[in-house]
C-alpha positions in Angstrom: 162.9 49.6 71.8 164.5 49.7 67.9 162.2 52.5 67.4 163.4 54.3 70.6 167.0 53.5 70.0 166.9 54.8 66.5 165.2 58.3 67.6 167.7 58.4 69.9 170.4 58.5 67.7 169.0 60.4 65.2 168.6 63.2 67.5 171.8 63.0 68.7 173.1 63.2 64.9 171.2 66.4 64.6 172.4 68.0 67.9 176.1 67.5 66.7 175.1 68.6 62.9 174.0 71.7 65.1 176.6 72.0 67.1 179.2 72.0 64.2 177.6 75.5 63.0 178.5 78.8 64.1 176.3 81.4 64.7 176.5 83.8 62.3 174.9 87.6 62.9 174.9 90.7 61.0 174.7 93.3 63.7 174.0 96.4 61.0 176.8 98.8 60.6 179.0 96.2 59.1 179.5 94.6 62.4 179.0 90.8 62.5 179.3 88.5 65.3 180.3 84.8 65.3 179.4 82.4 68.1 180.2 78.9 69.2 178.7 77.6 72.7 179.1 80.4 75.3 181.6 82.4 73.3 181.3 85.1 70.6 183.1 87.8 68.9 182.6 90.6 67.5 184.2 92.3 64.2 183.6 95.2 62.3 184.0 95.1 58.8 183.6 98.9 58.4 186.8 99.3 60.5 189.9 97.4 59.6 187.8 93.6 59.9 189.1 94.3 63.3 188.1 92.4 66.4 186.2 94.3 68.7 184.5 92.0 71.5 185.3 88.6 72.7 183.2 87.2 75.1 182.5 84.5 77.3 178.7 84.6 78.0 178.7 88.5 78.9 182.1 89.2 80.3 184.7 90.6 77.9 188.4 90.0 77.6 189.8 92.0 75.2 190.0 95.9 75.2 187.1 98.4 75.3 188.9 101.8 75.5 188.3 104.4 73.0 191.4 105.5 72.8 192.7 105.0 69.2 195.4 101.9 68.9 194.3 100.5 72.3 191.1 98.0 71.7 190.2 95.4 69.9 192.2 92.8 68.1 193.9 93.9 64.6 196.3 92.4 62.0 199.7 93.6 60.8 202.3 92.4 58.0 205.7 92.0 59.6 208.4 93.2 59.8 207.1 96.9 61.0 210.2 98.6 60.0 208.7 98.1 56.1 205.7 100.6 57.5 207.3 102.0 60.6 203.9 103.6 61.6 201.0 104.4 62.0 199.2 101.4 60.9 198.4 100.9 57.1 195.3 102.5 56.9 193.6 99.5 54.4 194.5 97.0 56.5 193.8 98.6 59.9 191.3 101.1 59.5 189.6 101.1 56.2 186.4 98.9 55.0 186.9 95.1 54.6 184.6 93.5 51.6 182.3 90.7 53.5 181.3 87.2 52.2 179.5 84.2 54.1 181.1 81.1 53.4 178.6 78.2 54.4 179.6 78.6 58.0 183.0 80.7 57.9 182.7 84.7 57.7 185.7 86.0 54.8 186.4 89.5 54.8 188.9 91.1 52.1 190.9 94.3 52.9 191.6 97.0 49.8 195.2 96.1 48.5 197.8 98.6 50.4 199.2 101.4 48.2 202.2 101.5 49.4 202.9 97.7 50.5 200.9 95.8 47.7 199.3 93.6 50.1 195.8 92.3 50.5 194.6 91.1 53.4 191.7 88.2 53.9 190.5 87.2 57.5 188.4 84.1 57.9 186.5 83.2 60.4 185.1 79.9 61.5 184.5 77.8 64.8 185.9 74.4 65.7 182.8 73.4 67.8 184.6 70.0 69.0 186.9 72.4 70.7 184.4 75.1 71.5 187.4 77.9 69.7 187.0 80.7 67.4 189.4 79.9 64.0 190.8 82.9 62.3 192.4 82.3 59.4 195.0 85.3 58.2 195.8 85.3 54.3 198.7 88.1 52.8 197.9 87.7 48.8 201.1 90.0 47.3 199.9 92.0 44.7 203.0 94.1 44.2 203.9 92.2 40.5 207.4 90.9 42.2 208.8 88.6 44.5 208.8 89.4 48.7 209.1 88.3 52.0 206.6 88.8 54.1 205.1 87.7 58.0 201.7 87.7 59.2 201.1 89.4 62.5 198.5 89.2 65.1 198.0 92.3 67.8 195.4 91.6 70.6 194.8 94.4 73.2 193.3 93.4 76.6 193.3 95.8 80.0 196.6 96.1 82.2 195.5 93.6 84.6 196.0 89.8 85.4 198.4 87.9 84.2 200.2 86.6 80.7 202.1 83.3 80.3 203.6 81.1 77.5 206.4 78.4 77.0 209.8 80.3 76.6 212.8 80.0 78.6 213.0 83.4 81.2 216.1 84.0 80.6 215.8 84.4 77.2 213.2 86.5 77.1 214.2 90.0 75.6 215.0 93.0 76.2 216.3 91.1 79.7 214.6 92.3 82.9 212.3 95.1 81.3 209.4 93.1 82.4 208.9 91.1 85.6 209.0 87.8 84.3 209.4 84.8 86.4 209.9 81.1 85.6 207.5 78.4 87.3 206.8 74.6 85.7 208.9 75.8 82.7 206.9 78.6 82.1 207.3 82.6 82.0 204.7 84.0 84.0 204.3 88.5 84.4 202.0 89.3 86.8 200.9 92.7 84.9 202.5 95.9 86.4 202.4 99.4 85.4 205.7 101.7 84.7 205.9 105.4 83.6 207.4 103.9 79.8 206.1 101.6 76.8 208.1 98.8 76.7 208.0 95.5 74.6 209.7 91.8 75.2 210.0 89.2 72.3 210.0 85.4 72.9 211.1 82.4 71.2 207.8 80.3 72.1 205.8 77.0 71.9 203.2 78.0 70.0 200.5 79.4 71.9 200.1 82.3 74.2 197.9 83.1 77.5 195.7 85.9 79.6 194.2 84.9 82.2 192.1 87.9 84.1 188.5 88.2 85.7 188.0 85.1 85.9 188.6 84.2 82.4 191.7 82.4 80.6 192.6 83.3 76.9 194.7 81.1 74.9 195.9 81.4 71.5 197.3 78.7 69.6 199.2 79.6 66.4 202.4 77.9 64.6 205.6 77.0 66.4 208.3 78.8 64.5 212.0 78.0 65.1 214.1 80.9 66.2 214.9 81.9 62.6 212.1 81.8 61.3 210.4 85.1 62.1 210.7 88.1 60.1 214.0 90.5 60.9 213.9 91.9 64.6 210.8 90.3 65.2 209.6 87.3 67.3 206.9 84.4 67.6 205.9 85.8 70.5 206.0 90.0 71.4 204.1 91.3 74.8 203.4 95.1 74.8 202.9 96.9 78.0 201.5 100.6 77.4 202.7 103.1 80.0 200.7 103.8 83.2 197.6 101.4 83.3 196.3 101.5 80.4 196.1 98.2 78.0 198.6 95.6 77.0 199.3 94.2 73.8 199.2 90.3 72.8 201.2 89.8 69.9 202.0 86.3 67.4 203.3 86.3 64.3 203.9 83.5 61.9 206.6 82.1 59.8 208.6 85.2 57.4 207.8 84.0 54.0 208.9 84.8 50.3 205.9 85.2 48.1 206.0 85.4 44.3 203.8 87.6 42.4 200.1 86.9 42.9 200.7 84.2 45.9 199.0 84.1 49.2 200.1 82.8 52.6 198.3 81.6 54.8 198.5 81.6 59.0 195.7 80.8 61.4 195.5 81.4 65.0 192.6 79.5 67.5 191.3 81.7 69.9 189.5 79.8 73.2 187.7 81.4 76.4 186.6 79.7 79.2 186.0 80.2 82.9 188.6 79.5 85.2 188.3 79.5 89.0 191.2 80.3 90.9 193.8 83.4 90.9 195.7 84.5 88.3 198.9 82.9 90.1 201.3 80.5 88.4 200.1 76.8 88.9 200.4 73.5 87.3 196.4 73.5 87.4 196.5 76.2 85.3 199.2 75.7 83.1 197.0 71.8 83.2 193.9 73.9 81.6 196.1 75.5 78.8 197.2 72.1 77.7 194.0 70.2 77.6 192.5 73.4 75.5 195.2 73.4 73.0 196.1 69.6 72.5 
């Protein structure tokens, strides 16, 4: 029975050792794919270290169109008024270097001619909470001091429904969207309008999409109302006109770097199956919670 006992645990040692490890793929064309139970995602190096897929099993959440700005998942420095647009081509666009870590996947952006930035993404797994860790670094390269916020832009199809903690009536610009306030939350059920329009929000740190059967949450840094770069928020939702794809957007803290510091900002990503429709209730707003405590 000691001999029994003691397999037993060993075994069960190495299934949490294994368990702890992301799958790690190189897909060819500098497109790489990280997996953690049921979940994966997909990134291409190639193109802007941007996000491509995000899966649970085999249903996706996030964009697929192939119209240009409206899929995937992408990284921005903050405020945009310092670029306006389009995006900066060597942190949205342009080749990403790519290292394996032990178990994390780093890739390294070209420094920005014009901003002086670098950009690093890492990314890792927190199997205990069966989430995808991305780790956003802005290393200023410009030779003087600046203030700087890291931005996080996820685009997923205009349908279901987004939530987070932020009071309704606070939510701006007022009434663009149909937000409405259930259990303390803002709730839109996703509409469609003949304009782009964008709200910002003061919120709790974490952000929700719940759509086919699937519920998104991202979990980033709480930030104060001050705390966000000028004109910008914590939390920004961005509706496309007509049907077309919305955009999920965080950002973290605005920060002065001196010359040759880094920042860093991380943001978990989870996926999981939810059963029910995309309606506000406390069962769902009960899921959120248990993912992100």
């Amino acid at each position: 029975m000691k001999k029994f006992t003691t397999l037993c645990l060993a075994i069960a040692c190495m299934t949490t050792t294994m368990a702890a490890n992301p799958v790690i793929k190189n897909l060819g064309e500098e497109k790489y794919n990280i997996e953690v139970g049921d979940i994966s995602m997909t990134i291409n190096a190639a193109g802007g270290g941007k996000i491509l897929s995000y899966k649970y099993k085999d249903v996706e959440v996030i964009s697929q169109s192939t119209f240009p700005e409206s899929f995937g998942s992408t990284f921005w420095t903050s405020p945009q008024k310092e670029w306006n647009w389009p995006p900066v081509q060597e942190f949205d666009k342009q080749p990403y270097t790519v290292e394996e870590k032990g178990t994390s996947l780093v890739m390294t952006s070209n420094v920005s001619a014009r901003l002086k930035y670098r950009i690093r993404k890492e990314f890792s797994v927190d199997a205990k909470k069966n989430a995808i860790v991305v780790t956003y670094s802005i290393i200023n390269e410009s030779g003087e001091t600046r203030k700087v916020a890291p931005w996080e832009i996820t685009r997923v199809p205009n349908d279901g429904m987004i939530f987070f903690d932020a009071p309704t009536d606070q939510i701006t610009p007022a009434d663009l969207m149909p937000f409405q306030s259930e259990f303390g939350i803002s709730w839109y059920q996703t509409d469609e309008a003949n304009q782009n329009r964008k709200i910002n929000a003061d919120g709790k740190g974490w952000l929700a999409y719940m759509n086919n059967g699937l519920l998104m949450v991202k979990k980033f840094q709480d930030l104060t109302a001050s705390q966000p770069a000028p004109d910008e928020a914590e939390i920004q939702v961005y509706v496309n006109r007509g049907k077309s794809y919305i955009e999920l957007e965080s950002q973290g803290a605005y920060t002065e770097l001196k010359a040759g510091e880094s920042l860093s900002w991380t943001v978990q990503w989870f996926l999981t199956p939810y059963i029910g429709e995309a309606t506000p209730s406390k069962a769902l707003l009960k899921k959120v919670k248990k993912l992100i405590k």
